[in-house]
C-alpha positions in Angstrom: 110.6 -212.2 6.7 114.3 -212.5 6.8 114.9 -210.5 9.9 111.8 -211.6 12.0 113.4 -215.1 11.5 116.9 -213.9 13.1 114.8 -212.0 15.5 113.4 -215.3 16.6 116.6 -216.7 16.7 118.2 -214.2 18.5 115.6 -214.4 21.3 116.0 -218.0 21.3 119.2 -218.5 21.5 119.7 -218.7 25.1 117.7 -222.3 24.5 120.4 -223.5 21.8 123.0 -225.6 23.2 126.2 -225.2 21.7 128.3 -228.5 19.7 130.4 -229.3 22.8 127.7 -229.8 25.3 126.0 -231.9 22.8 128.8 -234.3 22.2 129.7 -234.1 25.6 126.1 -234.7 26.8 125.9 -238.0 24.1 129.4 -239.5 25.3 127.9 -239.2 29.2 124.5 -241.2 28.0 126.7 -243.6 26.1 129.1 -244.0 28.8 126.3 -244.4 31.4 124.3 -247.2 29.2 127.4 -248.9 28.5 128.3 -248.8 32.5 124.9 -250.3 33.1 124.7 -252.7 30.5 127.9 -254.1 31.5 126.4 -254.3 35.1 123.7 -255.9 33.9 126.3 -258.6 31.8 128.4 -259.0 35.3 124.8 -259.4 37.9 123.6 -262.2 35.1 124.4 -265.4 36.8 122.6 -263.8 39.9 119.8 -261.6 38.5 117.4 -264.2 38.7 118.3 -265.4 42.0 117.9 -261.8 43.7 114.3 -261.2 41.6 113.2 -264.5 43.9 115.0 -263.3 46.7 113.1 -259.6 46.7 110.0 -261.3 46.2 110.7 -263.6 49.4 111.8 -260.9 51.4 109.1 -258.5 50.8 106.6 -261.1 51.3 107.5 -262.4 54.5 108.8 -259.1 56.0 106.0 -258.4 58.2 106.6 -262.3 59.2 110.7 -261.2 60.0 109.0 -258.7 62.0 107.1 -260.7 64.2 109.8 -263.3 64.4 112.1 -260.2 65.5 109.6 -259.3 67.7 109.4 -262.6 69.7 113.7 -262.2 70.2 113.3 -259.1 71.6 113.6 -256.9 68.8 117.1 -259.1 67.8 117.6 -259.1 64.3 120.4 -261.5 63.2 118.2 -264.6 65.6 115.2 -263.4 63.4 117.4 -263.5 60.1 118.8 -267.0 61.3 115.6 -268.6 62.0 114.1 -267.5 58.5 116.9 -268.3 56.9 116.4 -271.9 58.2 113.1 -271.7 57.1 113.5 -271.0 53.7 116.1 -274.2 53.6 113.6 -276.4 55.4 111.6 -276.3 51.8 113.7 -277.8 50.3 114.9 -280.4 52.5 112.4 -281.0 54.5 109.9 -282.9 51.7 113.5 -284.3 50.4 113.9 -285.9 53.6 110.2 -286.8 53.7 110.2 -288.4 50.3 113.6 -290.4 51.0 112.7 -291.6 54.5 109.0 -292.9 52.9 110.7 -294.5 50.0 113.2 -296.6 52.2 110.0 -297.0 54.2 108.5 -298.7 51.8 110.8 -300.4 49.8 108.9 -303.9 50.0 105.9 -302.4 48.9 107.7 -300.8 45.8 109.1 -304.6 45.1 105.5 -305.8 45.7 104.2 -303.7 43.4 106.1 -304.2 40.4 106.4 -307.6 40.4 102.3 -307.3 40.3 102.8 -305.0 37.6 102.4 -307.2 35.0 99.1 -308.7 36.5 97.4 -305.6 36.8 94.7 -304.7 34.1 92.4 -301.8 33.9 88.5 -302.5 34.0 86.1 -301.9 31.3 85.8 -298.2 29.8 82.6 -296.4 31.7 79.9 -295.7 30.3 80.1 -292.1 30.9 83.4 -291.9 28.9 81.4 -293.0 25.6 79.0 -289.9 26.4 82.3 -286.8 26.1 82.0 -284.9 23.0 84.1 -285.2 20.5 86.5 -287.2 22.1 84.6 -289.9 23.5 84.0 -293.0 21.6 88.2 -292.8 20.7 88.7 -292.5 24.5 86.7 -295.7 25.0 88.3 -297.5 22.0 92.2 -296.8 23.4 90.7 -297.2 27.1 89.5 -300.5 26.0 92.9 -301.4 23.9 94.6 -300.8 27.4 92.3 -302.9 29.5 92.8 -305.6 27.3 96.6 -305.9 26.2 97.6 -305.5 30.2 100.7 -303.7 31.4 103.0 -306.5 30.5 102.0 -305.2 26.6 102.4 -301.8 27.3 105.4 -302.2 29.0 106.5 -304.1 25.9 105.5 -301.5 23.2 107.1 -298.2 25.9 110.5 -300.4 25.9 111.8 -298.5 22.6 111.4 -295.7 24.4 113.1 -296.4 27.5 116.5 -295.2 26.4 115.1 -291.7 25.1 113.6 -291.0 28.7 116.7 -292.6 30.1 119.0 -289.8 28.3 116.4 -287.2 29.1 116.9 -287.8 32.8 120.4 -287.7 32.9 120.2 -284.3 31.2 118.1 -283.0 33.7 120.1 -284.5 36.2 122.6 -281.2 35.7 119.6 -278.7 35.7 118.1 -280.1 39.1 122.2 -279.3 40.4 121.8 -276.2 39.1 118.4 -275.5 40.6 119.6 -276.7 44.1 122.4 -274.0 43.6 120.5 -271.2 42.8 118.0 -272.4 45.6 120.8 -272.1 48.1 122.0 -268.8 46.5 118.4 -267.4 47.2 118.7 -268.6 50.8 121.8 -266.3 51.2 120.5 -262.9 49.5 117.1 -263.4 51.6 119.8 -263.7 54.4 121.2 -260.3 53.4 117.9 -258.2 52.8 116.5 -259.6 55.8 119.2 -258.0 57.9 119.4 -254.5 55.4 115.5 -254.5 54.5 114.9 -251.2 56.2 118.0 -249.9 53.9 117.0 -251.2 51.0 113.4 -250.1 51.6 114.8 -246.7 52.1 117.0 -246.0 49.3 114.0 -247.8 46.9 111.6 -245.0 47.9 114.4 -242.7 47.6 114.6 -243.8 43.9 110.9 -243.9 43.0 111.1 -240.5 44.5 114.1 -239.1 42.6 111.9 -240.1 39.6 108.5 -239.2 40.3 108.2 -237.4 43.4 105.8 -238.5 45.5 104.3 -240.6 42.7 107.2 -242.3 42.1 107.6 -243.5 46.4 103.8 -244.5 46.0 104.4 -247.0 42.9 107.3 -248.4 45.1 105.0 -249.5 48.0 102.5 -250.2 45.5 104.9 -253.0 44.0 105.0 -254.2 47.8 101.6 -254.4 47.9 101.2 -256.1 45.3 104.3 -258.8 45.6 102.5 -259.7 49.2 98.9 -259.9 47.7 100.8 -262.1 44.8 102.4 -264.4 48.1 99.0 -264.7 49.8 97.3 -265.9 47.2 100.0 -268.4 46.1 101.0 -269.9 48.9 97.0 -270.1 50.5 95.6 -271.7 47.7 99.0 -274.3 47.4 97.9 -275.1 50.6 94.1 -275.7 50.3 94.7 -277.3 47.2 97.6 -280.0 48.2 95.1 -280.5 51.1 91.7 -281.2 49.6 94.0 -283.7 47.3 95.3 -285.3 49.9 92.1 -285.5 51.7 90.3 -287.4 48.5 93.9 -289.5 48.7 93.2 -291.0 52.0 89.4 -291.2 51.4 89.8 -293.5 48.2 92.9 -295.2 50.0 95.8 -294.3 47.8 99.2 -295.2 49.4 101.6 -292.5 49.9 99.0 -290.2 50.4 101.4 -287.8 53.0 104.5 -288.1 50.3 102.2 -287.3 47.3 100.2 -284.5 49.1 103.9 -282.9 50.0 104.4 -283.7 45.9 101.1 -281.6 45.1 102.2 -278.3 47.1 105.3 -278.2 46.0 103.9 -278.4 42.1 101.1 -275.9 43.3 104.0 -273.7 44.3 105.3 -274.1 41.0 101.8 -273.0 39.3 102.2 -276.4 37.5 99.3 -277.6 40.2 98.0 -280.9 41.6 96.4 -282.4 38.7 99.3 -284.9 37.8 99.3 -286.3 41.2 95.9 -286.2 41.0 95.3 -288.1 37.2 98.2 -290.8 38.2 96.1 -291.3 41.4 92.9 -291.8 39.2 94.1 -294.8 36.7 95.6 -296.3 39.9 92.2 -296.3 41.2 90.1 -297.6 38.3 92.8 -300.5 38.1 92.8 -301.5 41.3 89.8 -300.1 43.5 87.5 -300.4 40.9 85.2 -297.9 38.8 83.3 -296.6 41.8 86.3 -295.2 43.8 88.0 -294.2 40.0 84.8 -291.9 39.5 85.1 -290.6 42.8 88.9 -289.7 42.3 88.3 -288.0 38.9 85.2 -285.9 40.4 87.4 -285.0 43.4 90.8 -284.2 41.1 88.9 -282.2 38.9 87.1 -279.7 41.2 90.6 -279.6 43.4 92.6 -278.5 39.9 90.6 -275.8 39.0 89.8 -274.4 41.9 92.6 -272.0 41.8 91.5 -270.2 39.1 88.8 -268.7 41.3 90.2 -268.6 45.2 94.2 -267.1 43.8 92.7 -264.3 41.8 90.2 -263.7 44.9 93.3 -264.1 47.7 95.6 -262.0 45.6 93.0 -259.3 45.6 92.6 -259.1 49.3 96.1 -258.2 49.4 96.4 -255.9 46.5 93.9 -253.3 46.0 93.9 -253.6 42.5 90.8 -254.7 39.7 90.2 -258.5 39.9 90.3 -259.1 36.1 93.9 -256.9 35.9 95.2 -259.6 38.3 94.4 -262.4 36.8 96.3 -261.3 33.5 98.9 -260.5 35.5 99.6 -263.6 36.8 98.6 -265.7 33.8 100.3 -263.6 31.7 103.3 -263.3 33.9 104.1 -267.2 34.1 103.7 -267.4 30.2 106.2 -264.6 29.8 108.8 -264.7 32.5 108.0 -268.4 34.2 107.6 -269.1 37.7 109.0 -265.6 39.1 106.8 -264.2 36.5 103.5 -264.7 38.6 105.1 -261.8 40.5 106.8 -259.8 38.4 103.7 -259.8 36.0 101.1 -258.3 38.8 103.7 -256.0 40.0 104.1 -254.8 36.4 100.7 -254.3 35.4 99.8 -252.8 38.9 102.1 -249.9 38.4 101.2 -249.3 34.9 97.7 -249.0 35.5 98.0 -246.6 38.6 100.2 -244.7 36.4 97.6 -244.4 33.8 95.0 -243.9 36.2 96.6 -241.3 37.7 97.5 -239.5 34.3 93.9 -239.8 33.5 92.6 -238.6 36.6 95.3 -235.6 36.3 94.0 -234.5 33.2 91.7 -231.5 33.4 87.8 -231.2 32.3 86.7 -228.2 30.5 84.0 -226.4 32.5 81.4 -225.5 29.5 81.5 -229.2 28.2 81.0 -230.8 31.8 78.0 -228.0 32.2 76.5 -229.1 28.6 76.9 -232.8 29.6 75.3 -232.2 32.8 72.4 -230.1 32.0 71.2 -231.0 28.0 69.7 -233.9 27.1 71.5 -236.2 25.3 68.9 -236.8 22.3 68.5 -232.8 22.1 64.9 -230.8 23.3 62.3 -233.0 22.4 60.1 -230.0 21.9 62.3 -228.1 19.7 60.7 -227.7 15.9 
């Protein structure tokens, strides 16, 4: 027994590797993960910047293409122009918001000197009907209606100097947001005018570690960042527009600055509902309950709408299962936040091609196909 182990040995010793390429193989992995991790430290500050910038870049690239196209196949024009676009949303509603305010500044005096005045009308009757939560609704409804805004104003004055403090902390975080907005700008800038480089050497990668598998998941994640794009940015759009629309109908002022105020939190994924609500108790107050009804009808269908047209939008772009991108997306903004409505589809887009294709790989056994195929399930019903 002895000597058939050695024997074993002895033919498998070509296999063995010997101490010093061990240690030196360890010291090159450790040195390689400490090289990257340190990367990874350094890149921080901008990691999050670039993810948005990819996603920007390989969303609008067939848009670069045609702006390219209509310069006569200039690039840096092309690169300028959507550069300038990308900057435009951000100060473009800034400078709509601003010039609307200043606008209508006496109408902002006008309306808070009425402040105190204004009451709510009786609860409806409908709101007595909710389960649950109805007859406490009507109670509070009708606690508000009667105290006036002069009371609540009273009673919310303790808490002025708590939302006061609050605001002047997020004062820094909306500088730092700005920033990293204008850093996104300039990386779009620069993979706008490299894209076909960078496209290259990322199929080069996904190559180098799949073959051909690995260059398909790459355009897959393409695929699926523009499905992801379309579906956003289309149903931001419908959405901030149907709201505006039951704006104007019910005769809410500001209806242009609030409907710019809707897309830009249905960009966000936090969606047009607050707009929406806000717009709702200043309609019961002052129009009355007819229009109010109307108004929560109307903000209810536009708010969860996207729930079926994104899914259905980001699957025309992305030929993936409906139900795997919806997870993806929901998921994704739970885990990662905004960016994470991209890099969640993206994610679970190439795992599940992966998988599929593993599966799909795998072979079938010819006698167990053939028994499947030709015996009946519940056995010879004449046998016995």
């Amino acid at each position: 027994r002895g000597e058939a182990v050695l024997g074993i040995m002895a033919t498998s010793g070509e296999l063995a590797l010997p101490r010093s390429d061990v240690a030196r193989i360890t010291l090159a992995v450790l040195f390689i993960g400490g090289l990257i991790a340190g990367s990874l430290w350094i890149l921080a500050p901008f990691l999050a910047a670039f993810i948005w910038a990819t996603m920007i870049v390989v969303a609008t690239w067939p848009l670069m293409r045609r702006v390219e196209r209509a310069f006569g196949g200039r690039r840096a024009p092309a690169v300028v122009v959507m550069s300038l676009g990308l900057l435009s949303i951000l100060i473009v509603p800034l400078a709509v918001a601003v010039d609307a305010i200043i606008g209508h500044a006496d109408e902002f005096a006008t309306l808070f000197e009425r402040l105190p005045e204004l009451r709510l009308p009786a609860a409806p009757d409908w709101l007595g009907k909710v389960p649950v939560a109805g007859e406490r609704a009507v109670v509070a409804w009708n606690e508000l209606a009667g105290e006036g805004w002069s009371d609540v104003m009273v009673k919310a004055q303790p808490y002025a100097r708590a939302v006061g403090e609050w605001l002047a902390k997020q004062a820094g975080s909306v500088a730092m947001l700005l920033l990293q907005f204008v850093l996104i700008v300039i990386l779009s800038a620069i993979l706008f005018a490299g894209g076909e480089s960078w496209a290259g050497w990322l199929r080069r990668f996904g190559r180098r570690l799949a073959d051909e598998q690995g260059e398909r998941m790459v355009v897959l994640a393409g695929n699926a960042i523009r499905g992801v794009a379309l579906g956003v940015i289309v149903t931001a759009v419908a959405q901030s527009a149907l709201g505006g629309i039951g704006l104007a109908i019910a005769g809410v002022p500001f209806a242009g600055v609030l409907t710019a105020v809707m897309f830009a939190l249905c960009v966000a994924q936090v969606g047009p509902i607050l707009v929406l609500i806000g717009a709702t108790a200043w309609a019961y107050s002052v129009l009355g309950a007819g229009w109010g009804t109307f108004l929560l009808v109307w903000s209810l269908t536009v708010g969860l709408m996207d729930n079926v047209l994104r899914p259905v939008l980001i699957r025309r772009g992305a030929d993936l299962p409906l139900l795997l991108i919806f997870a993806g997306v929901i998921g994704g903004l739970v885990a990662f936040g905004i960016v994470g409505i991209f890099v969640g589809p993206v994610l679970l887009a190439v795992a599940y091609t992966l998988l599929d294709d593993w599966v799909s790989a795998a072979p079938i056994r010819g006698g167990f196909e053939a028994a499947l195929a030709t015996e009946p399930v519940g056995g010879d019903p004449g046998a016995g």
